[in-house]
N, C-alpha and C positions, 0 to 999 in steps of 0.2 A: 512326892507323888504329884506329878500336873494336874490343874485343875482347869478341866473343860466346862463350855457351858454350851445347850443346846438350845437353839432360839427357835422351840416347835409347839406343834399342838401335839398330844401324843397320837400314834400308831404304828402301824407294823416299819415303818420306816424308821422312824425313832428309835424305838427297841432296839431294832437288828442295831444302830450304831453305839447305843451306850452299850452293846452286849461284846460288841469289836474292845471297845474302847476299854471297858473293865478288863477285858481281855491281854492287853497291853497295858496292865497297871496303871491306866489315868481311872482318875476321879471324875465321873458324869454328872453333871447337874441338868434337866429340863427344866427348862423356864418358858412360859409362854409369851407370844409376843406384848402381852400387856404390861409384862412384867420386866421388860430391859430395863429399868430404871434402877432392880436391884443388883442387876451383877456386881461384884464387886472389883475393883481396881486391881488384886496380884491374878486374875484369870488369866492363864495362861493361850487358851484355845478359845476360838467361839464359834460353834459352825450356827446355821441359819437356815431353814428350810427356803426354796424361794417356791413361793406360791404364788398370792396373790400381788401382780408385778408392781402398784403403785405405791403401794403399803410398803412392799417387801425392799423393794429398792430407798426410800424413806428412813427405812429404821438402819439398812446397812449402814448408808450415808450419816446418820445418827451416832451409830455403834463406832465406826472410824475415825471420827471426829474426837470422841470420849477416848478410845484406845488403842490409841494410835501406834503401841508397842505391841498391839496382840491381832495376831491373825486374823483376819474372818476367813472361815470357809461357810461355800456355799456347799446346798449338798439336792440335788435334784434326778428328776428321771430325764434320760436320752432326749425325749419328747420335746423338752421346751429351750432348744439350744438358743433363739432368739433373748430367752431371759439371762441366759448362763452369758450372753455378750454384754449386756445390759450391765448384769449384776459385777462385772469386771470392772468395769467404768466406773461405779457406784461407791467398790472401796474394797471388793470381797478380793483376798490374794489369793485362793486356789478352788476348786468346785469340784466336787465327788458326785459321777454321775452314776447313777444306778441302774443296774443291765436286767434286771432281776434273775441273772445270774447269781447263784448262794458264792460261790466258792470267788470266783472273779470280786463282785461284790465287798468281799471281806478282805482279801488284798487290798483292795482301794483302798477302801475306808482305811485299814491300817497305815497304809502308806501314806495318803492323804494327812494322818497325824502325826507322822514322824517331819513329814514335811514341815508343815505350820510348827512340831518343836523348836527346829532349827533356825526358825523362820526367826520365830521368839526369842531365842538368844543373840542373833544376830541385832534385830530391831534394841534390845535390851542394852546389849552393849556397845552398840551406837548411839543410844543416848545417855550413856555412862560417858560417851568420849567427849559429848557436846557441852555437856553441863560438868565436866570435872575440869577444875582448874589446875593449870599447868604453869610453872615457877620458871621461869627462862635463866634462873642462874643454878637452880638443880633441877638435874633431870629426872623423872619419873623412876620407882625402881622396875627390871626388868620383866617383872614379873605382871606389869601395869596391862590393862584392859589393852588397849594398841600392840602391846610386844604377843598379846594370844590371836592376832589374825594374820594370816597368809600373804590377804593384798597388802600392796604401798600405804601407809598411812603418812602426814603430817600433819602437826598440829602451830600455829602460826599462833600469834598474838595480835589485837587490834593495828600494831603498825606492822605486820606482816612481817614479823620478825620470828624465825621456828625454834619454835620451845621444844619441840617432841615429836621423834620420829621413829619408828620402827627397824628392824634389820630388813625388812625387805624395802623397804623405801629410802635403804641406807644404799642397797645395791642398784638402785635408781639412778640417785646424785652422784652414786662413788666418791662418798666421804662419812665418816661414820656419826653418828650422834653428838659425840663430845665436840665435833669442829664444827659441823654443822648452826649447833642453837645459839642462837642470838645473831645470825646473819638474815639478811634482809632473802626473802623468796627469791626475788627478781635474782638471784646472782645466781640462782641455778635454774630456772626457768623463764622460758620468753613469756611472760605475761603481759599484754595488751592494758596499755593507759584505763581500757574501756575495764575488762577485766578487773582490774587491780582495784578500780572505781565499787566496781560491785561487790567485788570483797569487801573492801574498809566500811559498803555502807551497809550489809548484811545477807544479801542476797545468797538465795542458792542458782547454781547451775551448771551445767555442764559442758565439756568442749572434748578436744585433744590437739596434741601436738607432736611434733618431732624431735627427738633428743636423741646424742650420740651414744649407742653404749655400749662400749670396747671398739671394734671396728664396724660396726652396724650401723644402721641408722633405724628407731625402731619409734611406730606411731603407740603413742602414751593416751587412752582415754582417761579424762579425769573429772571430779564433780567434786564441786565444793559445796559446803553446807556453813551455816553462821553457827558459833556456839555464843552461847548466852547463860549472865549468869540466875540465880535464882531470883535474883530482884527484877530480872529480863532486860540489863544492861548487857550490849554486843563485848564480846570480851575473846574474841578473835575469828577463828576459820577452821575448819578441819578439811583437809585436801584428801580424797581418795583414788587412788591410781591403780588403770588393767593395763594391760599390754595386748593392745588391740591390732598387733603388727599384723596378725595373720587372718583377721575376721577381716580386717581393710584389704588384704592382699587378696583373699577368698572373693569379698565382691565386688574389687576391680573386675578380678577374672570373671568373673559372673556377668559382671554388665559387658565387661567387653566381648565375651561368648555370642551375647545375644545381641549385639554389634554387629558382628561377623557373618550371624545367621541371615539375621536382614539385609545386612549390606548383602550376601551374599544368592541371596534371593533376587533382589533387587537387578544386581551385576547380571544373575541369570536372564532375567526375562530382558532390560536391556538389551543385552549380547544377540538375543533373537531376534528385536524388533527389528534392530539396526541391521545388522547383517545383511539380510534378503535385501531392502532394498540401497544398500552399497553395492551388490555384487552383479544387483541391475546398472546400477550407474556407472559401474566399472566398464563392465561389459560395452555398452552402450559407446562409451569414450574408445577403447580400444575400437570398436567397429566403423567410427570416425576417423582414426587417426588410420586408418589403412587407404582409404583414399586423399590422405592430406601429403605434401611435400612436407618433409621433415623441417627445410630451411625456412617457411612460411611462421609470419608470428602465430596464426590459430592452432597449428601445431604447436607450438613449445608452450603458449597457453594450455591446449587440453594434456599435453606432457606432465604441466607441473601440477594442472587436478589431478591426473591421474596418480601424482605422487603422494599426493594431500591423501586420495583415498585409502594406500596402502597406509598413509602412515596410521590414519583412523582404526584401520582393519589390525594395525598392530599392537594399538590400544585394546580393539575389542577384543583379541585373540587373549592378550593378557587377562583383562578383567575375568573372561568366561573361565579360565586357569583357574582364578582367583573362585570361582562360583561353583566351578564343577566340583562336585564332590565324588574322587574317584577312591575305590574300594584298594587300600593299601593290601600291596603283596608281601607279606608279614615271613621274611627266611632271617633265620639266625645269622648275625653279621659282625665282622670285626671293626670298632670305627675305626681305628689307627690306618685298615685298610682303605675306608672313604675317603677319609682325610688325604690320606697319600695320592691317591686318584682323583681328587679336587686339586692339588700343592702340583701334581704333573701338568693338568691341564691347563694352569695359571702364570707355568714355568715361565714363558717368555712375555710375561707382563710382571712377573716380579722383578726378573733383567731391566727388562727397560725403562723399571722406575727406582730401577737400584733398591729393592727391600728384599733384606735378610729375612727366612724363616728358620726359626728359633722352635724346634719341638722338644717337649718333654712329656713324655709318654711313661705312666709307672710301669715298674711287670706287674706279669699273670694279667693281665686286665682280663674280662671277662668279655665271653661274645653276648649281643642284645639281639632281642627280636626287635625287629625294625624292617621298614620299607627301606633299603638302602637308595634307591634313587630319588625318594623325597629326600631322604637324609642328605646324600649329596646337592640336592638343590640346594636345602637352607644351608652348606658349608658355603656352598657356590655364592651365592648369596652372599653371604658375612665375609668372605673374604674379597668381594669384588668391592665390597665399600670398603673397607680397610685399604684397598689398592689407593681406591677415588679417593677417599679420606688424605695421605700420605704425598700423594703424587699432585694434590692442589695447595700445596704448602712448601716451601723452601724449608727444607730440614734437616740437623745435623746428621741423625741418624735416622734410618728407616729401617725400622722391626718388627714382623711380627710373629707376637710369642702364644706358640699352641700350647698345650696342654690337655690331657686328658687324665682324671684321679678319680678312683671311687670315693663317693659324698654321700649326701644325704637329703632330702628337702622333707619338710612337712606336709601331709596330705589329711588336714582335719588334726587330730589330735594325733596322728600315727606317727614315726619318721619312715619315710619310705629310703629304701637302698638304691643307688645309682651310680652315674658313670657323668662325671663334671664334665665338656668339651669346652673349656677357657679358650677365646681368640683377646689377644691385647696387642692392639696397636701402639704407636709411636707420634700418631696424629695430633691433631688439633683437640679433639674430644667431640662430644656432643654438647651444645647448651642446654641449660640446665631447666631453661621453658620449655624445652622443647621432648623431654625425656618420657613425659607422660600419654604424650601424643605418637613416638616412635613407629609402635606401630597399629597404629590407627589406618585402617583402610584410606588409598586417594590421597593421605597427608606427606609430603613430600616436601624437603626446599631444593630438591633439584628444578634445573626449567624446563627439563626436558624429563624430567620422570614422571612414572606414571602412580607412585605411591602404593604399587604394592607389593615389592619385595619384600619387606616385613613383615608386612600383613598375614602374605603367603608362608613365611617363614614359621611367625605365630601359630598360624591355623596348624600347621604341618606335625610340629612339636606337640601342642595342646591334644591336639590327634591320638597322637603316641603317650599320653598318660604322664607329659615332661614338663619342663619349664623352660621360656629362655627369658633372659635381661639382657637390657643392657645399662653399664654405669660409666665412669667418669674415674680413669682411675688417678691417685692423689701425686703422684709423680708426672701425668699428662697421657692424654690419651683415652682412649672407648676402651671399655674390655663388655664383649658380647658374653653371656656366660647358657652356657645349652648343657638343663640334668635332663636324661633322658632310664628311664626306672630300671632296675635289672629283671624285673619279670612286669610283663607287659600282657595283655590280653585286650584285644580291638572288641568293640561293640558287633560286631559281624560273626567275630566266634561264637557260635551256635553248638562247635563240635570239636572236639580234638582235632589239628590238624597236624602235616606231618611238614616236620624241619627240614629246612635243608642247611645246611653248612656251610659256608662257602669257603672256595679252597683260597 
């Protein structure tokens, strides 16, 4: 039976939680705040009323310090959210607020306990890992504190050499336990001279990295901890590993979302300032050059501002593309068919840079809701650079290989259903500084571009609930990769609307 303590003075508050708590077969103790000096060391729970803030945050900090393997909960009314911040900082790991709701109320509170249980085992047999000693020529048996958790664990020795490691940390490295111990960390991970420093001298901390695993490349968060033995001599490291591929991937897109929005706010109100008065300046020049002789230098002067202004006006037409945000016409579409109608349009600039297009296209594919004429921009798009890409390069062969397959990508914890649209060139590739920037608004190494057909690309897909990349494929060459979702629903639908099909 768990043993709780409550750090109150008694009243209706108190009651109602030991009366939860008895409820859920724990064991309640109150104790008042004069009296923390007696709890004893195997408590498992400790909630804390927070009341009076100087005291109350004092004794938390107190209580944390002493035990350090057992939860505090805080447990307060709605009212004093400024303490419930406070008391976070202080040491408390979860806080039960009370609605003076009965039924609400007593959910909490229960849930609140089953939390801080788990809490406690976890914390428990985390420092079951840190203080157990580990034999580098036999390995721990299966059944050991490490082999019962989920995440990656290692366990290292003072020279960084791994004693003990878990099966899911076995599927990390891609080598199992037995080959693994007694090899030095570094030979499976890139850790930093700095790094390695603050291991051997005890430190905790935490980072992430990049490691290959299978054909992926997947970001690794990790934190290390010092273990020590009982006489408080450093007697190696424990390494714990997430897979934080998709939390990093989540708020790239996130920050670059809100990129987009600004830049494209931005791009807006620009595009308007400018405009007006170009189209005075324009005007104004043409109204001059009608009474100028053509063959006169002031004419071929106000000729080539007049050329400078369109090119400007060509700039800004793009940007405002780039800004407007226009209400997609959302009809059911076939892409094999946009593709096709992008690959005719393109026809005589694939000729006359000599590239093969190479399609494979699965059956049954399914039709998407989709804007098909954004859709078609971003192909327009991806294949006009793959054109430039190819045709700035002396090259054996010139290919490029379509593809379209149903896939799948991750949307939070879910897997979402989709339709892959693979473009892979035969090019040079993209560099590899430069992959993260792609498509970043304005960022461009053409000298004449204007950095935002990616951009525009991004925004377009992102629109439609999809994803695109691009990577570096290991043979040579970009491969652009467009999931686009099999059920899709725009932020505009307010209502049922009716499909159309196309033929």
């Amino acid at each position: 039976m768990p043993n709780v303590v409550i750090v109150a003075h008694p009243s209706g508050r108190t009651s109602f939680l030991m009366r939860i708590l008895s409820l859920q077969s724990m064991k309640a103790e109150l104790i008042t705040p004069d009296f923390i000096d007696t709890i004893e060391p195997s408590t498992d729970i400790i909630y804390i009323e927070l009341l009076n803030e100087e005291r109350c945050l004092e004794m938390i900090g107190q209580l944390h310090e002493r035990f350090w393997t057992t939860p505090i909960v805080g447990f307060v009314s709605t009212q004093q959210m400024d303490l419930v911040v406070k008391s976070f900082r202080a040491g408390v790991s979860d806080v039960l607020l009370y609605s003076n709701d009965v039924t609400r109320d007593s959910i909490e509170a229960a849930d609140s306990a089953h939390r801080a249980l788990r809490q406690r085992q976890k914390m428990l047999l985390r420092q079951h890992i840190l203080t157990t000693s580990f034999s580098p020529t036999s390995a721990p048996p299966q059944n050991g504190s490490i082999y019962q958790l989920s995440q990656p664990i290692i366990v290292v020795d003072k020279q960084l050499h791994i004693v003990s490691l878990n099966q899911a940390a076995e599927e990390i490295i891609g080598i199992n336990e037995q080959n693994a111990c007694g090899k030095d960390l570094s030979l499976f991970f890139s850790i930093s001279v700095e790094e390695r420093e603050k291991i051997l001298s005890g430190y905790s901390f935490r980072s992430e990295m990049l490691i290959q695993h299978g054909e992926q490349m997947k970001t690794i968060g990790y934190s290390i901890s010092p273990r020590v033995k009982e006489n408080g001599e450093l007697d190696g490291a424990v390494m714990i590993f997430k897979d934080i591929t998709e939390d990093r991937r989540r708020r790239q897109q996130a920050e670059k979302t809100e990129k987009m929005q600004t830049l494209g706010e931005i791009a807006a109100a620009i595009s308007h300032e400018v405009k007006n008065p170009l189209a005075g300046i324009k005007s104004m020049v043409q109204a001059v050059l009608i009474d100028l002789d053509e063959h006169t230098e002031p004419y071929q002067y106000l000729k080539r501002i007049l050329q400078e202004v369109d090119r400007i006006n060509n700039f800004i037409e793009s940007t405002f593309a780039f800004a407007r945000h226009r209400r997609p016409r959302i009809i059911r579409s076939a892409i094999p068919e946009i593709l096709e109608s992008v690959i005719a349009l393109l026809s005589e600039n694939f000729k006359r840079n000599g590239i093969e297009v190479v399609r494979e296209y699965a059956e049954d594919l399914p039709t998407l809701r989709v804007d098909p004429e954004q859709i078609r921009q971003v192909f327009l798009n991806i294949m006009l650079n793959a054109i430039e890409a190819m045709s700035a390069k002396e090259l054996q062969r010139r290919k490029l290989f379509l593809s379209v397959k149903p896939s799948t990508f991750k949307q939070g914890k879910e897997e979402v259903g989709c339709l892959e649209i693979q473009f892979q060139d035969t090019g040079p590739g993209v560099p590899e500084d430069i992959l993260t920037k792609i498509f970043d608004p304005f960022f461009t190494t053409k000298p004449n571009g204007t950095g935002l057909g990616l951009a525009i690309c991004y925004k377009i897909i992102n629109e439609h609930g999809g994803r695109i990349d691009v990577s570096n494929a290991p043979e040579g060459g970009a491969i652009v990769s467009v999931k686009l979702p099999l059920t899709f629903k725009t932020s505009y639908e307010t209502s049922p609307i009716t499909e159309v099909v196309q033929a």
